[in-house]
C-alpha positions as CSV (number, residue, x, y, z in Angstrom):
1,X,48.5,20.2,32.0
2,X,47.1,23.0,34.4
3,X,47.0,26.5,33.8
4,X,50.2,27.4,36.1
5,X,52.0,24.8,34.8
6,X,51.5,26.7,31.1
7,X,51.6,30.1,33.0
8,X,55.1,29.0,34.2
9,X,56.2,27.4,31.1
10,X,55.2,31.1,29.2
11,X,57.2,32.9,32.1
12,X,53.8,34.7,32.7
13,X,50.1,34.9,32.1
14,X,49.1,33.2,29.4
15,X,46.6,35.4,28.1
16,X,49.3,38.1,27.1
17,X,50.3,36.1,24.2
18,X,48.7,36.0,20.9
19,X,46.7,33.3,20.0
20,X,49.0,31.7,17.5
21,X,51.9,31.6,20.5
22,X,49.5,30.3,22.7
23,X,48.7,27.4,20.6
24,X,52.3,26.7,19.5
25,X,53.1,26.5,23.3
26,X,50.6,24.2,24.5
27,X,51.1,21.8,21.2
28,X,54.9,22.0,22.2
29,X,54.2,21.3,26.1
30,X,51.7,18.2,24.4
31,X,54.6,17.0,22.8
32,X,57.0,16.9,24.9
33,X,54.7,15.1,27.8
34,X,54.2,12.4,25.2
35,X,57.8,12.2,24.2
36,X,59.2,12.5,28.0
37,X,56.0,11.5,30.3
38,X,55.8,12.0,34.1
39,X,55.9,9.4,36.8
40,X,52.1,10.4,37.4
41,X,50.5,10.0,33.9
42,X,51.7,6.9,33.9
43,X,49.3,4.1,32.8
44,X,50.0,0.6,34.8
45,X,48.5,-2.4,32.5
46,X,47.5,-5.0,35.2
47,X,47.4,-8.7,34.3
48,X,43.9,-8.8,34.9
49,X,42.4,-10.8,32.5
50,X,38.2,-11.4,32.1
51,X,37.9,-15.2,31.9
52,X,34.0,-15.1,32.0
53,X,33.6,-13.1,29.1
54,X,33.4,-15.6,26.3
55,X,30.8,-17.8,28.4
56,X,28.4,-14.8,29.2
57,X,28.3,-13.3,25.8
58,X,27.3,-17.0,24.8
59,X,24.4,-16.7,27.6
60,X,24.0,-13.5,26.3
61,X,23.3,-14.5,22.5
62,X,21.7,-17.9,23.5
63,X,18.7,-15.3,25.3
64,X,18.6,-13.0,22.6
65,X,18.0,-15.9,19.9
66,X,15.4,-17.6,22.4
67,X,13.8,-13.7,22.6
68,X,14.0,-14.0,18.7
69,X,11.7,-17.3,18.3
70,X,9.5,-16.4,21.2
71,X,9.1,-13.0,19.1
72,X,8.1,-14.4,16.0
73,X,6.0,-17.4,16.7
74,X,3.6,-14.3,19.1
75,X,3.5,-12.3,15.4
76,X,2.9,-15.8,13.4
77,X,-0.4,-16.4,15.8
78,X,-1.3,-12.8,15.9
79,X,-1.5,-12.8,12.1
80,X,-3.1,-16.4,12.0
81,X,-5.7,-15.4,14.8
82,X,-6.1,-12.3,12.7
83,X,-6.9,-14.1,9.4
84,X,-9.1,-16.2,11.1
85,X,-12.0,-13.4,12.2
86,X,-14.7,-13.1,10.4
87,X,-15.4,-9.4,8.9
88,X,-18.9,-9.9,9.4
89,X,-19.9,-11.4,12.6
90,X,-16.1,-10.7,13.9
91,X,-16.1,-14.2,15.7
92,X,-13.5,-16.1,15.4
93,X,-14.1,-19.2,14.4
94,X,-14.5,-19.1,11.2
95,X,-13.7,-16.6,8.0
96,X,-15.5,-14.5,6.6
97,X,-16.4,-16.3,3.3
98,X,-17.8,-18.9,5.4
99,X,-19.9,-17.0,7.7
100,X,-23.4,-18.2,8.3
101,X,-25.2,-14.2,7.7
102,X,-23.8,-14.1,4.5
103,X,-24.6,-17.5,3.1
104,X,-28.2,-16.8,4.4
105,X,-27.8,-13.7,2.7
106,X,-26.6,-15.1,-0.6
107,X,-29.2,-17.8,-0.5
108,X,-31.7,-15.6,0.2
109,X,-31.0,-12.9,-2.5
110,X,-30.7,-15.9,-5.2
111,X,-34.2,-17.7,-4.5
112,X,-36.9,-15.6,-3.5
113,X,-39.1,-13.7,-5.5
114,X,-40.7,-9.8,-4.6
115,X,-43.7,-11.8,-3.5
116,X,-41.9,-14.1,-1.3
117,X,-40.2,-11.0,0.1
118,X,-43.4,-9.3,0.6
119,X,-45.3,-12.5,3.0
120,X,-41.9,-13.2,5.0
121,X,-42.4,-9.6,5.7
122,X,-45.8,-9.6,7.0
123,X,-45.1,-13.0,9.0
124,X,-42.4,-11.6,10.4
125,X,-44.5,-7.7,11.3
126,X,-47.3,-10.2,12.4
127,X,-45.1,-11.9,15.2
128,X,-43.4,-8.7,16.0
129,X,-46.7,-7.4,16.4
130,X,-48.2,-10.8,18.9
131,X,-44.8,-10.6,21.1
132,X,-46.1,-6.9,21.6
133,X,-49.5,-7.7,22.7
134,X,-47.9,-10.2,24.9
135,X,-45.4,-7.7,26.6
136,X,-48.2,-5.2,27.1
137,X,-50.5,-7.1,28.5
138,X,-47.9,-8.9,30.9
139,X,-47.1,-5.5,31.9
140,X,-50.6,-4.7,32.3
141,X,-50.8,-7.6,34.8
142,X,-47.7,-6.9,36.7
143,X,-49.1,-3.2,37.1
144,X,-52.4,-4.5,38.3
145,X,-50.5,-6.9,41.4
146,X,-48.1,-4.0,42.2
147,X,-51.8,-1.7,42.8
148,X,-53.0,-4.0,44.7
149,X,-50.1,-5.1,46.9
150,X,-50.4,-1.2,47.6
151,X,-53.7,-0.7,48.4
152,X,-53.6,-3.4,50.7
153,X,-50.7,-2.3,52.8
């Protein structure tokens, strides 16, 4: 329905008629295309009929439950390679109960005594303190070639 068709069918404008009238006429023009219809609001049903449906919502499903599996064996490995990493280290190839540091720690902790403690610590200054001389006076040498590979150029 157009607006001149309701025009016409109110023998004027529309919008001089109250609301209520207004809406009684158009319901009453609604009724009476659906009763009656017109040769251009016809609907024409073809016998077209969709023979590949059935097989591609079959392809369809068949990808969405391989999508499924794929899916959930990625979030069984990512919570498997998860469980695996150690909290310590962070490598992966082992967990964290086993990891080396802390048995080293835990053996560590258990069997030595504050004296023990006390002459792994000065071993351990005294080497730091041997690698140092050793650095300085390799750098003292290096020094010494660079002066005189400038001198003599």
């Amino acid at each position: 329905m157009d607006r001149n068709m309701i025009d016409v069918a109110n023998g004027g404008v529309l919008g001089n008629i109250t609301p209520a009238a207004a809406r009684q006429l158009i319901e009453n023009m609604a009724s009476n295309s659906q009763q009656f219809g017109t040769r251009s609001d016809a609907i024409v049903v073809r016998g077209v009929h969709d023979v590949g449906a059935a097989e591609y919502t079959k392809k369809l499903e068949c990808k969405i439950d391989a999508l499924t599996t794929l899916v959930n064996q990625l979030a069984s490995n990512q919570r498997a390679l998860a469980a695996r990493v150690c909290g310590l280290c962070t490598f992966v190839d082992h967990f964290t109960d086993s990891c080396l540091a802390l048995q080293q720690q835990a053996a560590a902790s258990s069997s030595t005594s504050l004296e023990e403690l006390v002459r792994m610590m000065t071993l351990q200054n005294m080497q730091f303190q041997q690698e140092t001389r050793a650095s300085i006076q390799s750098l003292t040498n290096q020094m010494g070639q660079m002066a005189t590979q400038l001198n003599q150029a």
